[in-house]
Z-matrix of the N, CA and C atoms (Angstrom, degrees):
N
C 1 1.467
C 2 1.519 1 110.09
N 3 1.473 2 127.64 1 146.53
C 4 1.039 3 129.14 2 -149.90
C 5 1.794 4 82.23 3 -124.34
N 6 1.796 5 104.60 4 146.46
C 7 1.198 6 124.63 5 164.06
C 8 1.743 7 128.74 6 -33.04
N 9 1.246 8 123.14 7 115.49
C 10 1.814 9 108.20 8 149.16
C 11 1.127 10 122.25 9 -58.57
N 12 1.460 11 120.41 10 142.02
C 13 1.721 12 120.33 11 158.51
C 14 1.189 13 107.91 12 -15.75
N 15 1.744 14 127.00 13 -68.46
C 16 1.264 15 127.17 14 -144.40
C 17 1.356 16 98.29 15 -70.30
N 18 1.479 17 121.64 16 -42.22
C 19 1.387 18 127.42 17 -161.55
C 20 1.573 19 114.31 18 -76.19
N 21 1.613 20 111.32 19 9.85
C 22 1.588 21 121.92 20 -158.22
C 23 1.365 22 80.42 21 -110.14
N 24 1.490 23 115.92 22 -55.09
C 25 1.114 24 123.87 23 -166.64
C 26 1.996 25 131.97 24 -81.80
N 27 1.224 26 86.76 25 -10.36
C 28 1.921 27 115.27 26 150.28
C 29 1.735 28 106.73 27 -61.55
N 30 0.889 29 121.04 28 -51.76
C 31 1.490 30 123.90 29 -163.15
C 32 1.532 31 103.94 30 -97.26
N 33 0.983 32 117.46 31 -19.68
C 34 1.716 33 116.49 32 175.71
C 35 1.765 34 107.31 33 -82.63
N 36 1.529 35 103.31 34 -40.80
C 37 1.480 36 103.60 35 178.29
C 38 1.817 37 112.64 36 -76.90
N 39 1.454 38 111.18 37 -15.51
C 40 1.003 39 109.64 38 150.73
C 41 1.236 40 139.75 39 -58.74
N 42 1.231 41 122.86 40 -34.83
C 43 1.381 42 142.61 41 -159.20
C 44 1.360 43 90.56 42 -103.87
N 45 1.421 44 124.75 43 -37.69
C 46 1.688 45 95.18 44 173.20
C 47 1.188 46 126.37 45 -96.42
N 48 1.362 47 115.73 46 30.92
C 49 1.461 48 129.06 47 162.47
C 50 1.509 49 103.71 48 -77.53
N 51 1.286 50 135.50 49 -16.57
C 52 1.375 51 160.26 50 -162.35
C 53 1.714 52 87.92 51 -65.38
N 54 1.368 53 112.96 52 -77.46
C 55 1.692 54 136.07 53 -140.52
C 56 1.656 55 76.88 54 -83.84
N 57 1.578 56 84.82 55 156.69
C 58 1.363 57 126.89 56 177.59
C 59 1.387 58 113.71 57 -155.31
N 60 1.900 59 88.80 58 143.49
C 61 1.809 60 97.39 59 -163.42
C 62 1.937 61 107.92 60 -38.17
N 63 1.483 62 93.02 61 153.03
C 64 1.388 63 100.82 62 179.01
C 65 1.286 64 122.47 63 96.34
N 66 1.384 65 105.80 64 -22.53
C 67 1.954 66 98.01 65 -166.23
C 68 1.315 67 111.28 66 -80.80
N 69 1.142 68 105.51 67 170.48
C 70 1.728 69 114.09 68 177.93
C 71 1.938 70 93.86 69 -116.10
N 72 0.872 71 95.90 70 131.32
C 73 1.783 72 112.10 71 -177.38
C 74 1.549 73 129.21 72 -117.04
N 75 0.927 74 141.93 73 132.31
C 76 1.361 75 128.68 74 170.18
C 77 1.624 76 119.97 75 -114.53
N 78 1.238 77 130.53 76 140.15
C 79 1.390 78 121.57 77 -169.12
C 80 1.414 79 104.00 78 -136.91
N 81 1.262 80 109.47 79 114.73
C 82 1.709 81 133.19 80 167.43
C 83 1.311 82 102.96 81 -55.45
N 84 1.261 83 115.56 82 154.63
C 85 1.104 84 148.71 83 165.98
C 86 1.583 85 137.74 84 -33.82
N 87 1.646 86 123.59 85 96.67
C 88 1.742 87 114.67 86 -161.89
C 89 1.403 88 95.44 87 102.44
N 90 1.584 89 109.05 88 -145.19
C 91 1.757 90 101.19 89 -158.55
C 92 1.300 91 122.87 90 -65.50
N 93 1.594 92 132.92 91 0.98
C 94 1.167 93 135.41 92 158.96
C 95 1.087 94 103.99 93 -56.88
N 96 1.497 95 121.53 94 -59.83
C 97 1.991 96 109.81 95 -151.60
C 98 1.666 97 106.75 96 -71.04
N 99 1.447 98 117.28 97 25.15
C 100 1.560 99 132.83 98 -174.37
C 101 1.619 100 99.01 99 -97.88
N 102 1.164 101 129.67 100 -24.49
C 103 1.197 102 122.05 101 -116.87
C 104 2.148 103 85.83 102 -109.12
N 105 1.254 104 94.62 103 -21.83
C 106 1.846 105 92.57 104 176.93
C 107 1.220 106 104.17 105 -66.13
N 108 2.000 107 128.07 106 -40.86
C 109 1.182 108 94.09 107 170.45
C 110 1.882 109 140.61 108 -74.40
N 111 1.322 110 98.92 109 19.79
C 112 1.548 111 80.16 110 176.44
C 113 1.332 112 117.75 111 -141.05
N 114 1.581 113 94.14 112 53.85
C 115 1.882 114 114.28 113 173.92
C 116 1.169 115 101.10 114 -76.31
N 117 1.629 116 109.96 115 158.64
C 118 1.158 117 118.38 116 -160.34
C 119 1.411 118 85.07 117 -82.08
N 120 1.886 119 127.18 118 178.00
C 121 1.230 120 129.62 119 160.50
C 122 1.815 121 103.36 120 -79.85
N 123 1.526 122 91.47 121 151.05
C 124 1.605 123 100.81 122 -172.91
C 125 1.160 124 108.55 123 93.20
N 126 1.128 125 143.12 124 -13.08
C 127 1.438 126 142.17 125 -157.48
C 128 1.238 127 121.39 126 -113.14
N 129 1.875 128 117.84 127 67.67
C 130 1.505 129 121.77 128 -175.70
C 131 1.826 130 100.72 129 -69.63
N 132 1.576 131 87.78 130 128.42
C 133 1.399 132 107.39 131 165.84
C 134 1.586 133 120.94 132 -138.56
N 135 1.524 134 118.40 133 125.04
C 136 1.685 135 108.91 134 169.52
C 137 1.416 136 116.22 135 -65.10
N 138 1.287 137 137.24 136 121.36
C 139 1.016 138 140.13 137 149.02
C 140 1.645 139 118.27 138 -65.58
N 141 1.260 140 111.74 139 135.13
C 142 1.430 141 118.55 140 -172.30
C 143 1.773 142 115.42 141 -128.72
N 144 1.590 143 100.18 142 127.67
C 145 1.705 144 93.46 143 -171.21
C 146 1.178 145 85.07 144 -115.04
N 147 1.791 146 118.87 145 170.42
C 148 1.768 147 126.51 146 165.76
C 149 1.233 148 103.93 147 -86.48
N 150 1.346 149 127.91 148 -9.72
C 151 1.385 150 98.25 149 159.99
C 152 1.084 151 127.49 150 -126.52
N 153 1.403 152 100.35 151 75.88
C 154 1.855 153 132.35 152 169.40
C 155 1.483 154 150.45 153 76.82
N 156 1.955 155 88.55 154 7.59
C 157 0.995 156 98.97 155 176.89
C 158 1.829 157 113.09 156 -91.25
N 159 1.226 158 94.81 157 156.91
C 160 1.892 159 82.26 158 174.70
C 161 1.642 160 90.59 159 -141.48
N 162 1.013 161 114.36 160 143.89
C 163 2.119 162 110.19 161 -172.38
C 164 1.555 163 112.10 162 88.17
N 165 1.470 164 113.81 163 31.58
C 166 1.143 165 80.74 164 170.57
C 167 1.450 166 133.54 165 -82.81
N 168 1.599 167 141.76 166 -162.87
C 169 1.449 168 115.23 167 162.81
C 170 1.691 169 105.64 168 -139.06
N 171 1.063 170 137.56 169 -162.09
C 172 1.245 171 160.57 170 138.25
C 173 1.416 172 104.16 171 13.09
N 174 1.637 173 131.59 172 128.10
C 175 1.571 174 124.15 173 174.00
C 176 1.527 175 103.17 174 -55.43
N 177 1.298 176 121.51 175 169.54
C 178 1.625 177 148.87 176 -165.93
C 179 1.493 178 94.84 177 -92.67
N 180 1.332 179 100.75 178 148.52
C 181 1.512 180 98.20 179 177.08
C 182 1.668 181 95.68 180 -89.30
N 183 1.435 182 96.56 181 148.10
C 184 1.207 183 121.94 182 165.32
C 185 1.861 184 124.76 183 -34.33
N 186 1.582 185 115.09 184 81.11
C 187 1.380 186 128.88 185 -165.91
C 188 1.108 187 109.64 186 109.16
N 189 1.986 188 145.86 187 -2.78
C 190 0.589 189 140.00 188 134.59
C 191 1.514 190 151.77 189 -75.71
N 192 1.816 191 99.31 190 17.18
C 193 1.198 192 108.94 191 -155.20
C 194 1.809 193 108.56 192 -93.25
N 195 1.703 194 120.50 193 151.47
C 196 1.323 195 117.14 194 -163.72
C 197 1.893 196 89.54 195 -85.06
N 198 1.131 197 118.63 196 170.95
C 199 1.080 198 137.35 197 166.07
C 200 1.521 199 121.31 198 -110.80
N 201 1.747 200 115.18 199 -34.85
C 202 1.791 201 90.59 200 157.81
C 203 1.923 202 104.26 201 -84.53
N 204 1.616 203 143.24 202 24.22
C 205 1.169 204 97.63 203 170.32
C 206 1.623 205 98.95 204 -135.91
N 207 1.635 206 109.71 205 139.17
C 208 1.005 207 120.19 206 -163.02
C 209 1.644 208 105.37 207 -127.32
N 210 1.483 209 127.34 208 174.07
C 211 1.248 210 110.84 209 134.57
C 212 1.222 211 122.95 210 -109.80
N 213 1.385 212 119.94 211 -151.52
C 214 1.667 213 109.86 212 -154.76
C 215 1.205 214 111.50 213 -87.62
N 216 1.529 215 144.32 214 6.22
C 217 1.358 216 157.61 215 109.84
C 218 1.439 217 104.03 216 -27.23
N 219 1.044 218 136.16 217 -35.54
C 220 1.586 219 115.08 218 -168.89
C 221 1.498 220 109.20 219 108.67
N 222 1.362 221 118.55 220 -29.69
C 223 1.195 222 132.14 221 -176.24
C 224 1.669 223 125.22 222 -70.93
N 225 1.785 224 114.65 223 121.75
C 226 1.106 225 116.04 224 -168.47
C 227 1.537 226 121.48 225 -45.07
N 228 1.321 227 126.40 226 143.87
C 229 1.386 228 132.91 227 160.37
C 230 1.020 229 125.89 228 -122.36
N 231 1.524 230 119.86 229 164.82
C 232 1.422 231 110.64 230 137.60
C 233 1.036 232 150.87 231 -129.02
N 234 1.428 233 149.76 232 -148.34
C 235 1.662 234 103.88 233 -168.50
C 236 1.638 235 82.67 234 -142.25
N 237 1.333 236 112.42 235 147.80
C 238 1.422 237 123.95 236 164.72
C 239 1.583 238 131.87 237 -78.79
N 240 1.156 239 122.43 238 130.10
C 241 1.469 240 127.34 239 179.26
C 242 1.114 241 90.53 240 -6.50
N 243 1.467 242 120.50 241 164.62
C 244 1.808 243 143.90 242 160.22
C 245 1.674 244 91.61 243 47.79
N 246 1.394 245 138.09 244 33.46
C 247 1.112 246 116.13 245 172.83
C 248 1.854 247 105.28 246 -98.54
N 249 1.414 248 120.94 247 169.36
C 250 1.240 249 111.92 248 -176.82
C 251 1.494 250 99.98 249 -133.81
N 252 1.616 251 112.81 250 -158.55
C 253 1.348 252 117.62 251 -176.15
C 254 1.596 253 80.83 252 -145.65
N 255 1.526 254 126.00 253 -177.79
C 256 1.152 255 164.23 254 126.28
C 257 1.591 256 132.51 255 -148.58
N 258 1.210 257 112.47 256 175.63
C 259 1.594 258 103.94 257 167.18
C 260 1.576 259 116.14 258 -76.81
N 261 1.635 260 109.45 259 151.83
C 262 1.575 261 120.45 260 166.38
C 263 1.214 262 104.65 261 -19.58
N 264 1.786 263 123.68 262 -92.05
C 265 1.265 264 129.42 263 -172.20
C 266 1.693 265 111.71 264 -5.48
N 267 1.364 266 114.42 265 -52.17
C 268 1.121 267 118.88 266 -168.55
C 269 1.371 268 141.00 267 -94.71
N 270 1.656 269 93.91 268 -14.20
C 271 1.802 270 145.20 269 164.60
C 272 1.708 271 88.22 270 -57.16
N 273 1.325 272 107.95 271 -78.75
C 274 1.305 273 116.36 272 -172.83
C 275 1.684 274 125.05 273 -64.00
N 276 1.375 275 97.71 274 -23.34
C 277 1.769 276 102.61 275 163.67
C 278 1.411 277 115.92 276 -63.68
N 279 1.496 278 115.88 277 -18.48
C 280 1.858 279 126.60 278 -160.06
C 281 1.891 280 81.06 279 -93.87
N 282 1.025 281 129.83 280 -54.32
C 283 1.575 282 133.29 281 -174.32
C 284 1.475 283 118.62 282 -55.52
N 285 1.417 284 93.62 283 -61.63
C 286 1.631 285 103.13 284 173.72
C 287 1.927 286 132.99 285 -65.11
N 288 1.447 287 114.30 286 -13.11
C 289 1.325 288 134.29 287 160.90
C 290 1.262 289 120.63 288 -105.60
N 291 1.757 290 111.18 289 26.90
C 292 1.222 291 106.37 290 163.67
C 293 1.619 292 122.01 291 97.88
N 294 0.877 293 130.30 292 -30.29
C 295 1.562 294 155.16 293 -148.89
C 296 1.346 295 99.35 294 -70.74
N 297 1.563 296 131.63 295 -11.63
C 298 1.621 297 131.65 296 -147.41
C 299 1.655 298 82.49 297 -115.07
N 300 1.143 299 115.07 298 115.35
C 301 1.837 300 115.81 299 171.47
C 302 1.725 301 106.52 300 -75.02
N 303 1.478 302 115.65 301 -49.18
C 304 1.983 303 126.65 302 163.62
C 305 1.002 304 103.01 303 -124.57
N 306 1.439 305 114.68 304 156.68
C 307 1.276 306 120.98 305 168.69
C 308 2.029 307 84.05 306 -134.64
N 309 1.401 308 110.21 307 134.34
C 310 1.390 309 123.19 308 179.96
C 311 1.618 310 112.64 309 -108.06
N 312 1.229 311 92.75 310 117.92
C 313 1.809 312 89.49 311 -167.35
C 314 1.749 313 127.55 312 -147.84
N 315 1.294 314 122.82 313 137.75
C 316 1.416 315 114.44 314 -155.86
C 317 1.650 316 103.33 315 -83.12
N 318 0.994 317 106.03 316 -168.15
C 319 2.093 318 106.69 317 -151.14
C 320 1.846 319 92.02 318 -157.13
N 321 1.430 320 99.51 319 143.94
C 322 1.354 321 100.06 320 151.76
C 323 1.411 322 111.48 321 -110.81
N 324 1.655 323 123.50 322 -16.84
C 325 1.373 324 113.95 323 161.60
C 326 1.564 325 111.19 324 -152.90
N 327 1.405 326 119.33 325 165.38
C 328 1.628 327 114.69 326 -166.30
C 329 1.747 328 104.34 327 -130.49
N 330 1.325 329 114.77 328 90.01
C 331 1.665 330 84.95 329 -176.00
C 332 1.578 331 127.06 330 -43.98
N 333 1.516 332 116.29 331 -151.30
C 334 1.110 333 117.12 332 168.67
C 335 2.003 334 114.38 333 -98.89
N 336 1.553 335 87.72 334 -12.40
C 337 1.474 336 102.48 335 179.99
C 338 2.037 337 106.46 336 -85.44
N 339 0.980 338 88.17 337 -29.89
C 340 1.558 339 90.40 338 175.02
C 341 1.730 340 109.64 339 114.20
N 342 1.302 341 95.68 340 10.14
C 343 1.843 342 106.42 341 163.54
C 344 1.336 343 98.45 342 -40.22
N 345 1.614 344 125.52 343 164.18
C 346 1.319 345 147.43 344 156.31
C 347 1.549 346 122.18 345 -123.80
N 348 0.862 347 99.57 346 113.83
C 349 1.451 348 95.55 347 -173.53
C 350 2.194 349 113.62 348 -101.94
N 351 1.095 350 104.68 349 36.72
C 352 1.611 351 98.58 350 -165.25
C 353 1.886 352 126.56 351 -90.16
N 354 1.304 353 118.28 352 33.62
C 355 1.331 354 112.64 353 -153.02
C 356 1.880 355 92.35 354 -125.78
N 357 1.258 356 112.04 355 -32.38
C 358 1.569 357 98.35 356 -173.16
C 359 1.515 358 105.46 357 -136.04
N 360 1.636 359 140.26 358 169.95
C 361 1.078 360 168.29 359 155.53
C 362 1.895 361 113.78 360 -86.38
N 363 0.995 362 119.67 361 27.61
C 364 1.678 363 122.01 362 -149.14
C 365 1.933 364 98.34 363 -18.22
N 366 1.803 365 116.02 364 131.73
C 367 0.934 366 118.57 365 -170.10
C 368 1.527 367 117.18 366 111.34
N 369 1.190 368 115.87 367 -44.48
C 370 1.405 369 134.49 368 167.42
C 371 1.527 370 122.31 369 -68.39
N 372 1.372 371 118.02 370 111.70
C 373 1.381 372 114.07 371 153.73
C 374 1.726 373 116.80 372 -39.46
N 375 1.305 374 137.68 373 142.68
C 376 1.027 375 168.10 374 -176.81
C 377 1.463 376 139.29 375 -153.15
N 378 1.425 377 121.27 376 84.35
C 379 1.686 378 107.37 377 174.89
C 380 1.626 379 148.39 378 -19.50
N 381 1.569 380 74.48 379 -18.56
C 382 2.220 381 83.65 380 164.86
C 383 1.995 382 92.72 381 124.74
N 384 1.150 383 107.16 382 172.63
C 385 1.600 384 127.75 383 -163.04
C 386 1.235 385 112.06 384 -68.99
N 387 1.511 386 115.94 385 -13.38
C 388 1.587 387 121.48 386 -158.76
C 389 1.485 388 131.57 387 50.59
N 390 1.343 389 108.05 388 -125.61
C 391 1.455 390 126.10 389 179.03
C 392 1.757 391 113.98 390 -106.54
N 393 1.317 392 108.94 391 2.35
C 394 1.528 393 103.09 392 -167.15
C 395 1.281 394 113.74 393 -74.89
N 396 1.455 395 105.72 394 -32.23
C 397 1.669 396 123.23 395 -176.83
C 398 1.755 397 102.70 396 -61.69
N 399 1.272 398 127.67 397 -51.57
C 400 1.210 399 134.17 398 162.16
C 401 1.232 400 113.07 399 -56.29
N 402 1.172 401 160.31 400 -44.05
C 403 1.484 402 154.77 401 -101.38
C 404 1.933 403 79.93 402 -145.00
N 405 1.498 404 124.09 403 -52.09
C 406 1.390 405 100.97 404 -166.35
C 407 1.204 406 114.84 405 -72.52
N 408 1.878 407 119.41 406 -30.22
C 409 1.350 408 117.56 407 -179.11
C 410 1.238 409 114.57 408 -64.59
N 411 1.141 410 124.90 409 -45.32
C 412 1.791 411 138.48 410 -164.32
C 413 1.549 412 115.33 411 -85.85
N 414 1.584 413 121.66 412 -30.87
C 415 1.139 414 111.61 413 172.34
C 416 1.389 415 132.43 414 -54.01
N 417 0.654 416 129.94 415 150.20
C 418 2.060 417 131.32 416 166.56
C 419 1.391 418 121.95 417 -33.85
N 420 1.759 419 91.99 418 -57.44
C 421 1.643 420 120.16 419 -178.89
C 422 1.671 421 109.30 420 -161.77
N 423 1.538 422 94.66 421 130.87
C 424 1.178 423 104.01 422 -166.15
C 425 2.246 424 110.20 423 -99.72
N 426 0.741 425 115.01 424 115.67
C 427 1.511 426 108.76 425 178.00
C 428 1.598 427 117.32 426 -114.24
N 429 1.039 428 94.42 427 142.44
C 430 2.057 429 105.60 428 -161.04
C 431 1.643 430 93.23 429 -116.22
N 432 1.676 431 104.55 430 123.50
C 433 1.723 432 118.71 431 176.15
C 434 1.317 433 106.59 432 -121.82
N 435 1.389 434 110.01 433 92.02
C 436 1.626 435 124.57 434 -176.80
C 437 1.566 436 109.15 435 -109.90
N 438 1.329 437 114.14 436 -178.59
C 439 1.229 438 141.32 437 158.88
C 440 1.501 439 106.20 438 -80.98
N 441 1.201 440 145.99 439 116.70
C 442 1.478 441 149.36 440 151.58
C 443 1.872 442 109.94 441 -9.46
N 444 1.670 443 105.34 442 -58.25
C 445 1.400 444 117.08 443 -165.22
C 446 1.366 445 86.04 444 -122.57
N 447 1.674 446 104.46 445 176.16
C 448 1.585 447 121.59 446 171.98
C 449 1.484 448 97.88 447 -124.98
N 450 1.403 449 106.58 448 166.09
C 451 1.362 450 121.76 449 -163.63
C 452 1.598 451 126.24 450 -45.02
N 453 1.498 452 105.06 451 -6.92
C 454 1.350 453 104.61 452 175.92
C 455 1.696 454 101.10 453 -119.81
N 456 1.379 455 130.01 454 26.75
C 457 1.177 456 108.92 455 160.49
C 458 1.235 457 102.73 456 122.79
N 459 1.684 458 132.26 457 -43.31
C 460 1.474 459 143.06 458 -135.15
C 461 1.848 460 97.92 459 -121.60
N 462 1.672 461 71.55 460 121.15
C 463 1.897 462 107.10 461 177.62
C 464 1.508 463 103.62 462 -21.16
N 465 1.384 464 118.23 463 121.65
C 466 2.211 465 120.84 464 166.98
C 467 1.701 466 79.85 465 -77.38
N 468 1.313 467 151.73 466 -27.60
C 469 1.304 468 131.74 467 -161.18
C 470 1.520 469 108.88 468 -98.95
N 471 0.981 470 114.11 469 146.34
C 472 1.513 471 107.95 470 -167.51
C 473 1.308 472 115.01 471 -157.89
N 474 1.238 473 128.93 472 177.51
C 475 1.235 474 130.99 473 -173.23
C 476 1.758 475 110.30 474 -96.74
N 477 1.207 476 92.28 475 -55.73
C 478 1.621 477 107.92 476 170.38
C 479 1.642 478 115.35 477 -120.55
N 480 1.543 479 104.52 478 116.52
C 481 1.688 480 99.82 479 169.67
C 482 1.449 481 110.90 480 -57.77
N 483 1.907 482 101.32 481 137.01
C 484 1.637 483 115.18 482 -174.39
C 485 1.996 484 90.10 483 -103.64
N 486 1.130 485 147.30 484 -34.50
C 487 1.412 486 177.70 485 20.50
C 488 1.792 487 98.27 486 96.78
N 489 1.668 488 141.28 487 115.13
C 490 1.038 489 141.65 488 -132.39
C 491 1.751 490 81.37 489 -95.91
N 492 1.154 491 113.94 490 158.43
C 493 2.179 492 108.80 491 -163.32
C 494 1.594 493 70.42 492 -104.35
N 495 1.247 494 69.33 493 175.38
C 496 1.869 495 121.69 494 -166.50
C 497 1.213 496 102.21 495 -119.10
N 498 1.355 497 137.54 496 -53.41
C 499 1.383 498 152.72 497 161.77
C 500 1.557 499 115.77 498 -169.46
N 501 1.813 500 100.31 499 147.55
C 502 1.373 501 100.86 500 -171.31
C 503 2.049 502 110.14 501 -95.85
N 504 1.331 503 85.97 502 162.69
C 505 1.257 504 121.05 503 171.20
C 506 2.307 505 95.98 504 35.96
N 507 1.381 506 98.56 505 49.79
C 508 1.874 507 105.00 506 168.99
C 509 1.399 508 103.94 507 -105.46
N 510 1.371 509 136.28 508 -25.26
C 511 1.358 510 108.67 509 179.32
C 512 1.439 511 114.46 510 -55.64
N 513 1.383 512 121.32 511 161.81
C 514 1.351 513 140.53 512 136.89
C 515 1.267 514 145.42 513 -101.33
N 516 1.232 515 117.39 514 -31.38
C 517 1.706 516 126.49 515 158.39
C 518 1.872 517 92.28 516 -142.16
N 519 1.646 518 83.22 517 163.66
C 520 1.220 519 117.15 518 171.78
C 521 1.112 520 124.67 519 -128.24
N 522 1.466 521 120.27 520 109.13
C 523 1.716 522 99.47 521 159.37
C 524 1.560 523 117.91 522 -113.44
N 525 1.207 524 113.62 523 167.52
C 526 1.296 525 125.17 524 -174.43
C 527 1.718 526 100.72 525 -143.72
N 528 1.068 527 108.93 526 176.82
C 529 1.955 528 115.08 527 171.14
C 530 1.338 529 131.16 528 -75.44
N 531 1.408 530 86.62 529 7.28
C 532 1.615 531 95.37 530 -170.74
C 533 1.813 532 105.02 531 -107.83
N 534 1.554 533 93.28 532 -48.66
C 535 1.545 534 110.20 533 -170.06
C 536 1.665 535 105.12 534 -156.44
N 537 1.851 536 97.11 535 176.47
C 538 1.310 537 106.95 536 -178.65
C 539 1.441 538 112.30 537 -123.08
N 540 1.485 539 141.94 538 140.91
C 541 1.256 540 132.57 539 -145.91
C 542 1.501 541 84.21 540 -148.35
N 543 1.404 542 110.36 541 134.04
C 544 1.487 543 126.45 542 176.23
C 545 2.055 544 88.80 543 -108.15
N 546 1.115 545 97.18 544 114.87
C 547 1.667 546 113.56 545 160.15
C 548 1.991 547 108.69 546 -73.71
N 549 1.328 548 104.19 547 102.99
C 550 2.007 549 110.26 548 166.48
C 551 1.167 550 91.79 549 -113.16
N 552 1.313 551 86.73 550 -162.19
C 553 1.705 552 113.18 551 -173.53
C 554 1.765 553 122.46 552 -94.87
N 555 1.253 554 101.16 553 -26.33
C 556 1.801 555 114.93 554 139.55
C 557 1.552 556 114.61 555 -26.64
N 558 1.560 557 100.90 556 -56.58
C 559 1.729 558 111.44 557 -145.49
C 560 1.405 559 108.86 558 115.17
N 561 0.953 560 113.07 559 169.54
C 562 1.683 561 130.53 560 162.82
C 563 1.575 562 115.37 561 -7.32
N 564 1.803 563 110.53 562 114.89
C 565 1.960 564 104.68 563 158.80
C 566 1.473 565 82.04 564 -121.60
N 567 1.041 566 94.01 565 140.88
C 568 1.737 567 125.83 566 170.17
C 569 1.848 568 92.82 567 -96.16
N 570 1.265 569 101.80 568 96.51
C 571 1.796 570 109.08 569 -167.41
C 572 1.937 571 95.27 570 -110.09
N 573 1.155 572 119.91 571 16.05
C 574 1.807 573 121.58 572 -174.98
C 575 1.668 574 107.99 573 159.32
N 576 1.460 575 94.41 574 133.02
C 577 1.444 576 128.78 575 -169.51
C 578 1.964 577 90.18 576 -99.89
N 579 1.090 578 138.84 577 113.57
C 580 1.742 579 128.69 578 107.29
C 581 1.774 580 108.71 579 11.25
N 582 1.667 581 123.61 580 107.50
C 583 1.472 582 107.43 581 171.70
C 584 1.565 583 115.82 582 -64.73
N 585 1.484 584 121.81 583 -19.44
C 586 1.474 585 103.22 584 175.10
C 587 1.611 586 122.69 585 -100.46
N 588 1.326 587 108.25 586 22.35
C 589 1.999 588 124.11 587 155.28
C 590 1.416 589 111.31 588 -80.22
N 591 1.922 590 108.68 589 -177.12
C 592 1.281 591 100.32 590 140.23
C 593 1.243 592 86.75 591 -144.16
N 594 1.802 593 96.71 592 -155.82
C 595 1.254 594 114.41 593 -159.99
C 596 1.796 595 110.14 594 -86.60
N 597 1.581 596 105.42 595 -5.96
C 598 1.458 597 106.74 596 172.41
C 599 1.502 598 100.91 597 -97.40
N 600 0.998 599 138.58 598 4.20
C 601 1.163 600 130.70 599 -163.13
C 602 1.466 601 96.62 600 -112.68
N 603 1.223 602 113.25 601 -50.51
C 604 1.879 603 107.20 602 168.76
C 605 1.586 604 114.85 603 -59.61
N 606 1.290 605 128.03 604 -17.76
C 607 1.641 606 146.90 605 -159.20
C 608 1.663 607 82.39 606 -80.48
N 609 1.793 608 116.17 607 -65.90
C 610 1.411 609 119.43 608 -151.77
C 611 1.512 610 105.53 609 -89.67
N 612 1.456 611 108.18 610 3.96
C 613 1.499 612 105.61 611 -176.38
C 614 1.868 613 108.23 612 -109.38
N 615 1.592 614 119.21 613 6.23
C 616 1.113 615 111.12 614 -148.55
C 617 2.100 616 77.22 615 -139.21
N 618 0.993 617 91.77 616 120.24
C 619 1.612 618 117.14 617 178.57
C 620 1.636 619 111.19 618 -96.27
N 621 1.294 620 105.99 619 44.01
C 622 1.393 621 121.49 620 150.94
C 623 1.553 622 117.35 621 -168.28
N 624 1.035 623 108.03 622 175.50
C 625 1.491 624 122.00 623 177.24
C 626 1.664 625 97.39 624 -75.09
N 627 1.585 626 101.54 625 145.49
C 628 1.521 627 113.21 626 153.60
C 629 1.108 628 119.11 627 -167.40
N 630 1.693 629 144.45 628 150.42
C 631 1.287 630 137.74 629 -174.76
C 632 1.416 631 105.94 630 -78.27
N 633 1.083 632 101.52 631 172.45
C 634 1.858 633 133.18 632 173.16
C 635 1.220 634 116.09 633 -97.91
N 636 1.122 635 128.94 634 132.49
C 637 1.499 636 143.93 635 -153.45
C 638 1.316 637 107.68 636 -101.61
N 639 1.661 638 145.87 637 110.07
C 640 1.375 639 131.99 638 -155.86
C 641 1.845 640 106.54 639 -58.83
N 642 1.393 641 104.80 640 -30.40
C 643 1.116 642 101.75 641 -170.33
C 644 0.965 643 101.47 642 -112.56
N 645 1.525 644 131.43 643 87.83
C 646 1.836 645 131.58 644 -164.44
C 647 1.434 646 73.87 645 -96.32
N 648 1.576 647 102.05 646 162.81
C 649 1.715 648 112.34 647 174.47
C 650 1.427 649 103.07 648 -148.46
N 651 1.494 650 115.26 649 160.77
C 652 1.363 651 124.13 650 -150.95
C 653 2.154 652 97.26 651 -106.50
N 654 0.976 653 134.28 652 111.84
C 655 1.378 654 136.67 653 -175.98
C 656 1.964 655 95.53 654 -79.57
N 657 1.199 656 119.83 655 99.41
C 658 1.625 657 129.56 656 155.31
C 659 1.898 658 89.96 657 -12.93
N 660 1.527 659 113.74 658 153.26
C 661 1.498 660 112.28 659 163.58
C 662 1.170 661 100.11 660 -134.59
């Protein structure tokens, strides 16, 4: 089953509770590129795409949108004062030397170690791996905005990625619609519940072990 607006946009405003003034960010493709609109006010941040934008801001209103500027989804933007462009080559020079404080990015599976599994469907044609392979090693902190399950029912969280990785053990948190999962060296804290889940419902939906956080907290939905 595939996401509601609202429920896309629960987890994006989550995730930008993440950033803090100053950072430079990058946001993958789907419910990441959501996530500029729901910075807090006060909160200058560069947004960074791989293909060359750096500044971007807030989606275009509806009939105002440019047609050469996109991000790397394809999807309209727009770009904030002092923002610039360059080529990839150089998109990817800003990633690969470190320069990316998060990079926010969707998953088809998350071990419990913090594997990523997000680049192929094995069977599926695919344009190639992109930037993720770069973006999980080099970022600061890596955060994964999934669906809990995939379309037939079965846990994205897992014990062991079945899905060929992208890179191992780079996540750092996870969220999904259900809950929020801080990736340590333990494995898995389930550190926040979704208010309309519970705590058996993340238990029977999550295909690995993980502890409980003394201070689990309840996210408004």
């Amino acid at each position: 089953m595939g996401m509601g607006v609202d429920i896309r946009n629960k987890l994006a405003k989550r995730a930008a509770e993440e950033i803090q003034n100053g950072m430079v960010v990058n946001l993958g493709i789907g419910i990441p590129s959501l996530v500029p609109n729901h910075l807090k006010k006060g909160v200058n941040v560069i947004f960074h795409a791989e293909n060359g934008i750096t500044g971007m801001g807030q989606s275009p209103i509806k009939g105002e949108e440019d047609k050469n500027l996109c991000n790397a989804g394809g999807f309209p933007v727009t770009l904030n004062i002092g923002g610039s462009y360059c080529d990839s080559a150089v998109s990817f020079g800003m990633i690969r030397s470190g320069k990316i404080d998060i990079t926010i990015l969707g998953s088809l599976q998350v071990s419990q170690k913090g594997d990523l599994a997000n680049w192929i469907v094995p069977g599926k044609k695919v344009p190639g791996m992109g930037g993720a392979m770069e973006l999980a090693q080099k970022a600061k902190k890596v955060i994964v905005l999934m669906n809990h399950c995939d379309k037939h029912g079965r846990s994205k969280i897992v014990k062991e990625c079945t899905m060929p990785l992208t890179s191992r053990e780079c996540v750092d948190l996870i969220i999904t619609e259900l809950a929020v999962f801080q990736v340590t060296e333990e494995g898995l804290l389930l550190t926040e519940i979704f208010a309309q889940g519970n705590l058996e419902d993340v238990v029977n939906k999550t295909q690995c072990e993980f502890a409980i956080s003394e201070n689990l907290k309840e996210i408004p939905y």
